[in-house]
N, C-alpha and C positions, 0 to 999 in steps of 0.2 A: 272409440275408433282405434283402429289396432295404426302402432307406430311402428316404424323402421331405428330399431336403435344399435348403437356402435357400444359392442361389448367389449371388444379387443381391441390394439390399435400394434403394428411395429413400424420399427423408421430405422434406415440407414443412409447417410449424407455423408457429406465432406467432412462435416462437423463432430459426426458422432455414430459411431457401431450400433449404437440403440437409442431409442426413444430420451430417456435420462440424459444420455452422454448429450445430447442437443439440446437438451431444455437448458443442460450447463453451459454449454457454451454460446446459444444466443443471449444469456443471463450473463453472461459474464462479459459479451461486447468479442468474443473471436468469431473470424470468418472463415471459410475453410476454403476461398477462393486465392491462390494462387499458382506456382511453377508446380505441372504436374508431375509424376516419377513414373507412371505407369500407362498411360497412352502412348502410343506410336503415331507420332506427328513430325510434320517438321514446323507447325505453329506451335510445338511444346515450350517449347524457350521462349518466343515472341509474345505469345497471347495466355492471358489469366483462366485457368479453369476449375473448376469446383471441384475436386477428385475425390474419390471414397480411397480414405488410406493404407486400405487392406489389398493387400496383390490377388489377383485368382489365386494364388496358392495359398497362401494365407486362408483364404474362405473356403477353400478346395477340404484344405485339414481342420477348421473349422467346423464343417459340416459334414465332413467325413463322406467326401464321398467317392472314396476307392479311386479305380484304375477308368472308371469314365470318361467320358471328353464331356463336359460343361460346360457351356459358353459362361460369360460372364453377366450377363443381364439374367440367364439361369439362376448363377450363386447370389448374385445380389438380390433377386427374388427370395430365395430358399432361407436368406437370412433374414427379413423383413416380414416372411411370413412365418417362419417357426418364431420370432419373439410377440406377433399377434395373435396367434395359437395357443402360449403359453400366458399370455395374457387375457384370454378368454377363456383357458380355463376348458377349452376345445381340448378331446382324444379322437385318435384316429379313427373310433367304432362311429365317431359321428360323420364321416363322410362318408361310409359305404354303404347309403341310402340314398334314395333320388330327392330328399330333402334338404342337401345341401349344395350348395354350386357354387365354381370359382369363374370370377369375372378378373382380365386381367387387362390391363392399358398398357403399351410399348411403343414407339414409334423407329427405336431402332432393334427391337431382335435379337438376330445373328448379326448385322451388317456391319459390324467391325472386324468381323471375318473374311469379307471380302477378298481381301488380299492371299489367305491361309486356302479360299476356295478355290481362287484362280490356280495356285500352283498343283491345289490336289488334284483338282480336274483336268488337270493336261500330265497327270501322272498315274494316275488310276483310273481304269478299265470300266470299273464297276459300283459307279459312283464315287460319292464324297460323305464322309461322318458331318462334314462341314455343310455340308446343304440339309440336314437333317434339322440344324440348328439355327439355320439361316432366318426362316419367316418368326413374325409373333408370335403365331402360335405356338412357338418350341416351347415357350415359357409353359403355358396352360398345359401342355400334353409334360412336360419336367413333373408337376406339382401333382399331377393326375396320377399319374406312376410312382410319384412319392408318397401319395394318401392311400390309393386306389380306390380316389374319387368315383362318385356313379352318377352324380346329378350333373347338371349341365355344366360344359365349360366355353365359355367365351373367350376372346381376346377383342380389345376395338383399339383401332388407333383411326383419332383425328387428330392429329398434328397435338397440339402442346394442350389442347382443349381435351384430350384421351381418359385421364382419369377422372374429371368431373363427367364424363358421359360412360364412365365403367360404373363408376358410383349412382348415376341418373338408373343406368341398366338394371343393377343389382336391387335398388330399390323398386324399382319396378316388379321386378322377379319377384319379391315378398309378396308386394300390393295387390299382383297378379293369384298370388297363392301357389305360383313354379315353384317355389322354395321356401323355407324355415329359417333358412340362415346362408346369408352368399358370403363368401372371403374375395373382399376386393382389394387389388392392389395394382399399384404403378410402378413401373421401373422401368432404367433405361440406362441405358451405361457409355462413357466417350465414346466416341468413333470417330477415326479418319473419314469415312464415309460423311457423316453430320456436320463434323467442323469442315472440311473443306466444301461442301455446300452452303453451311452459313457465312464462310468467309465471302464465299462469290456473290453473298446479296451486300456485301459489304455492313452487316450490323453484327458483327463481333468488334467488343472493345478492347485495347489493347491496355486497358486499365481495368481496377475494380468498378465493376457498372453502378452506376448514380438513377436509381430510378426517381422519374419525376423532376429530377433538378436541370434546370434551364440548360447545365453545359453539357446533359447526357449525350454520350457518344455509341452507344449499344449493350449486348449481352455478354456476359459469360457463360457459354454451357457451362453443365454440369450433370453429377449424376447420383445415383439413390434408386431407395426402392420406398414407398410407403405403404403401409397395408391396414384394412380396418374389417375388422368381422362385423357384418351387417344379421341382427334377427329379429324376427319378429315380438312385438311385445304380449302376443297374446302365448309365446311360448317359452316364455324367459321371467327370473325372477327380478321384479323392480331394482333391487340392491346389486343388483349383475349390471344396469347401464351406466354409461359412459356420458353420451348425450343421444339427441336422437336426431334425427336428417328429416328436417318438419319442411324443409321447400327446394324447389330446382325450376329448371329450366333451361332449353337450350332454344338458340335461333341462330340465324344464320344472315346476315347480310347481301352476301354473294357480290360482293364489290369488288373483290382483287385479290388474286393468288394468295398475297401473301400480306396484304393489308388490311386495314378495318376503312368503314366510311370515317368522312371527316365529320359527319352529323351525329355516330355514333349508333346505329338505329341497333345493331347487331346488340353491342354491350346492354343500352338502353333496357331493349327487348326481356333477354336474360334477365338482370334482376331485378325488374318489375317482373315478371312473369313468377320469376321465386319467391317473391314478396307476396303475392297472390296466391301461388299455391300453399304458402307460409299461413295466411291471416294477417301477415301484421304490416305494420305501416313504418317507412323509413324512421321515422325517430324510435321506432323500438330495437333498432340493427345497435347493437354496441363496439362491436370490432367490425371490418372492413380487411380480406388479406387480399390487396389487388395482384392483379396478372402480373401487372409493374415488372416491365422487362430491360427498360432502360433504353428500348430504342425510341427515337422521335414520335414514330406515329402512334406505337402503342401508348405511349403515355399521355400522348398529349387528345388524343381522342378517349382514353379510357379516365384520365382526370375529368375530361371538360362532363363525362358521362358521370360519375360519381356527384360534381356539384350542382349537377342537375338536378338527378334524384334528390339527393338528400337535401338541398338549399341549407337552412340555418341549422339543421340537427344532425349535420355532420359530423359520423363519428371517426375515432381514431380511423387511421387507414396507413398500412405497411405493405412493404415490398419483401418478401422472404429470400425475394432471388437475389438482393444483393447480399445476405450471408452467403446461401444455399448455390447460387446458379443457378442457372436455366434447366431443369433436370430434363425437359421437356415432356415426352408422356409419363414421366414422373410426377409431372412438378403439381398440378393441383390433387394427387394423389395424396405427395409429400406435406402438402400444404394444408390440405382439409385432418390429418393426420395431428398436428400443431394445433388446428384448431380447435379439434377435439378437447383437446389434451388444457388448452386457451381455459375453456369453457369448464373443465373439471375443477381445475387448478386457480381459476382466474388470475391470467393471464394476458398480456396487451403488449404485443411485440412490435421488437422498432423495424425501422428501415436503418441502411447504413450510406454511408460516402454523399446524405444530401446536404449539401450548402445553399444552395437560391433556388426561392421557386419559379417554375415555369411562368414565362411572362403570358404566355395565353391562357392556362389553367389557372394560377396561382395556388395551386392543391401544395400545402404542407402535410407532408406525410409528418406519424409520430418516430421521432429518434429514441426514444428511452424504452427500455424495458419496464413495463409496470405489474404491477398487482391490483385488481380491481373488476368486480363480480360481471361476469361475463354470461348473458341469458342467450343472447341470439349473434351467431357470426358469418357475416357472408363470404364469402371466398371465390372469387373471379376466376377464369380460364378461357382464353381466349386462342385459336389455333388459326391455323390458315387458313383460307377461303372464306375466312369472313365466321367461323363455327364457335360461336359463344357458349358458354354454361357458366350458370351461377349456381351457387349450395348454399341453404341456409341451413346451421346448425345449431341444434337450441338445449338447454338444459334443461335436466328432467323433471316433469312437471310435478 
């Protein structure tokens, strides 16, 4: 039976320019959630966020990309995918065929441009460079014009649940026979636009977020890019894979804008269904990366769903957003990225800032960074409207 395997993989976060530099620094216990330097806010000084430490210009001469206007969720794309590219072992002759395709997840775009747009637009006649860059799709049509892609290009945004349903797509794409090989990736970059909308639901913390722990008070955004080149096995050499994407699932609860049921039926749903399309059965899951966002309800509904499933053969289970942030349509991009990476390496990542556990859940996440052989990893993603996905990822058989 032909598999969907992960040849390549790049990562850029708070923590780390590339893939390495983060496996260093969650190995070593730093978080890259603090006082941002590069967002335009006036919660910059107030509220903690996850920031990628490189300036657009910085990335801009980094990636060499001349006298253009870039947005930034652009460059941080451009940089997460040229170290999956090179990582895979990918050259350019191999996208100028309709066998390969770029799936990309964003939930912010352009929109931190916003402000750059409104001035343009009541200054210029004949449009804006700044609307060009505005929607998700600027990313996919940037990457298309960087390869001169010919197979499909997507973009999806479902809220924070976007790159597990890029990665569901792209898999698909193969399964289908659309494509040989998709380059999926998430990114998403601060925005004044984002934080002042998560401010107004009132679940940003004005500390390091404590996923799971009884005093949790909300999230930190954050930002990043992750990317993972997806190919088929019947076109690739076994000693080229990474691991392979053996389950998924999405569902949807349809409960509340911006919350889950308190029954859990949406999370529930999700990985049981990946376990099913997997073959295996809860005690053979060894890692667990929950959504673990740090606010009330996600956690305490997506806990009570975890000890459900799993009863007595619950495995480890971490939060990546409390290093990382909230990257949002990043984040299970970022996060299936790690656990890749989990599963090569064997690897079993902590959560941070948890002291007590939730008195309704009682779910103890793991605090310590370990080493220890890692077969099948699930990885949670949970977005608004109730829009669930889980990914199982397994090592190679």
């Amino acid at each position: 039976m032909e598999d969907v395997c992960i040849t390549g993989v790049g990562l850029i976060t708070c923590v780390g320019n590339n893939a390495s530099e983060n496996i260093s620094a969650i190995h070593s216990g730093q978080t890259g959630i603090g006082v941002p330097k590069n967002v335009k806010s006036r919660y910059a000084t107030i509220l903690p966020f996850g920031e990628v430490k490189l300036s657009d210009m910085q990335l801009a001469e980094e990636l060499a990309v001349g006298e253009k206007v870039v947005s930034r969720t652009q460059l941080l794309a451009h940089k997460g995918f040229n170290e999956a590219i090179n990582n895979s072992a990918l050259h350019l002759d191999d996208f100028r065929n309709a066998e390969t395709a770029i799936v990309l997840s964003s939930t912010v775009g352009g929109m931190y441009l916003t402000d750059e747009l409104y001035v343009d637009s009541n200054n210029l006649s004949k449009g804006s460079v700044y609307l060009s860059l505005y929607d998700c799709a600027s990313i996919g049509i940037y990457l298309q014009q960087l390869t001169g892609a010919k197979g499909i290009i997507n973009t999806i945004n479902t809220a924070c649940s976007s790159g597990a349903n890029a990665l569901i797509y792209g898999t698909r794409l193969i399964k289908s026979k659309r494509a040989k090989r998709v380059i999926v990736g998430g990114v998403d970059c601060l925005s004044k636009f984002t934080i002042n909308g998560f401010n107004a639901l009132n679940i940003l913390s004005a500390e390091r977020c404590r996923p799971f722990d009884n005093n949790r008070n909300g999230l930190n955004l954050g930002e990043g890019a992750g990317f993972l080149i997806l190919e088929s096995s019947d076109s690739i050499k076994k000693e080229k894979v990474i691991a392979r994407i053996s389950g998924f699932a999405n569902a949807n609860d349809a409960y509340h804008p911006s919350a889950l049921s308190d029954e859990g039926f949406g999370p529930l749903a999700a990985m049981r269904g990946a376990l099913e399309y997997a073959g295996l059965m809860p005690n053979e899951i060894d890692s667990v990366i929950a959504h673990g966002t740090g606010t009330q309800n996600n956690d305490k509904v997506e806990g009570l769903s975890i000890k459900k499933l799993f009863g007595e053969s619950l495995p480890p289970v971490c939060s990546l957003k409390s290093i990382l942030g909230h990257t949002l349509g990043a984040a299970s991009a970022v996060e299936s990225v790690l656990a890749v990476i989990g599963i090569r390496d064997g690897y079993v990542y902590p959560s941070r800032n948890f002291e007590i556990p939730d008195e309704e859940t009682g779910l103890v996440p793991n605090i310590n960074f370990k080493k220890e052989e890692i077969k099948n990893s699930l990885v949670n993603s949970f977005g608004f409207g109730g829009n669930c996905s889980s990914l199982i990822f397994s090592s190679v058989n």
